[in-house]
N, C-alpha and C positions, 0 to 999 in steps of 0.2 A: 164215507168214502165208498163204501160197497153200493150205496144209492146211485150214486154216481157214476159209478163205470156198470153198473147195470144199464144206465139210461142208455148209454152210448151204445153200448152191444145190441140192446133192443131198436135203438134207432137206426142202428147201422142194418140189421133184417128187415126194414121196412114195417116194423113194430109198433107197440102200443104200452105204457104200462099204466094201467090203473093204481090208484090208493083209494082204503076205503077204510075210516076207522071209526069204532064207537068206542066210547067212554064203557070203560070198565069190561071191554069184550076185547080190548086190543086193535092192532093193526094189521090190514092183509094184503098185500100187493101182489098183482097180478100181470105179467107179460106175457101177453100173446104175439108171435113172428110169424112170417110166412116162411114156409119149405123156399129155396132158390129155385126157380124154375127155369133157369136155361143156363152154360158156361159164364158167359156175359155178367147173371148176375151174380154167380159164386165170386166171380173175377173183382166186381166192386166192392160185394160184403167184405171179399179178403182186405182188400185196398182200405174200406173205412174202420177196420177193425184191427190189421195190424199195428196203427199207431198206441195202441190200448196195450199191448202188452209188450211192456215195460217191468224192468223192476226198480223204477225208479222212486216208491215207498215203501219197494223191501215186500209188497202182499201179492206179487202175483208169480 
């Protein structure tokens, strides 16, 4: 679950999120975003990112 509304948050900043795992070292995942660079695009991150929260599983 937490995978998953990660993905959406990172792609909503126009993001990225790596997975990278070895046997017996575990798992590491990585998101990199970009800063908003103008109103315009705070205005859309907001717009793609308010549908995410929700408490509609009780975890946010």
């Amino acid at each position: 679950m937490g995978l998953f509304i990660g993905k959406h948050i990172v792609a909503a900043h126009r993001g990225s999120l790596d997975v990278t795992s070895e046997e017996g070292d575990g798992t590491v995942f990585t998101a990199r975003i970009q800063e908003a660079r103008s109103q315009a695009d705070k205005i859309v991150t907001e717009a793609l990112v308010a549908p995410l929260r929700t408490d509609t599983y009780g975890c946010l």
